[in-house]
C-alpha positions in Angstrom: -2.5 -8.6 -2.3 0.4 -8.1 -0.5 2.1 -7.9 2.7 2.2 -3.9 3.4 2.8 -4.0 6.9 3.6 -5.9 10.3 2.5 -4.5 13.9 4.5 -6.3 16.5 3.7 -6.8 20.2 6.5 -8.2 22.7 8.5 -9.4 19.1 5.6 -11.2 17.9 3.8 -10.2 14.9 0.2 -9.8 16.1 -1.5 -8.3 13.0 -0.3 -7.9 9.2 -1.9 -5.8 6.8 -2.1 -6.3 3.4 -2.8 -3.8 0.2 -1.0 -1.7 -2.5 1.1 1.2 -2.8 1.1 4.3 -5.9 3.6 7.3 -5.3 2.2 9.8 -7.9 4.0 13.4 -7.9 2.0 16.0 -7.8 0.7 16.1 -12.1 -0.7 12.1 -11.3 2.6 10.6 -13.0 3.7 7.5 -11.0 6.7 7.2 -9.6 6.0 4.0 -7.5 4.1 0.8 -7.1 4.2 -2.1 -4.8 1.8 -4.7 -5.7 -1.1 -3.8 -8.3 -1.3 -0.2 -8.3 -3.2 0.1 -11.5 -6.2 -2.3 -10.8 -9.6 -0.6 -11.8 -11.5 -3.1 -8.8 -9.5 -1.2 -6.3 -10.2 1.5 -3.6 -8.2 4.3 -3.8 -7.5 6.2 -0.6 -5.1 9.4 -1.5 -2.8 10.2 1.4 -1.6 14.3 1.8 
């Protein structure tokens, strides 16, 4: 996976969060990826 995110407290990374990114427009073509957007093992949370 990789490194989608850093959350910083006082200028010291305190948690990192890890994953994959897929833009699709709005027909499902993708316009997109960070990391492995196309593995079938994966979770797929759709954000509106």
């Amino acid at each position: 996976m990789n490194r989608v995110a850093n959350v910083y407290r006082g200028g010291v990374v305190e948690s990192s969060h890890l994953g994959h990114i897929a833009v699709v427009d709005a027909s499902g073509y993708l316009l997109y990826e960070y990391g492995d957007a196309w593995s079938a093992a994966r979770a797929v949370t759709a954000r509106i």
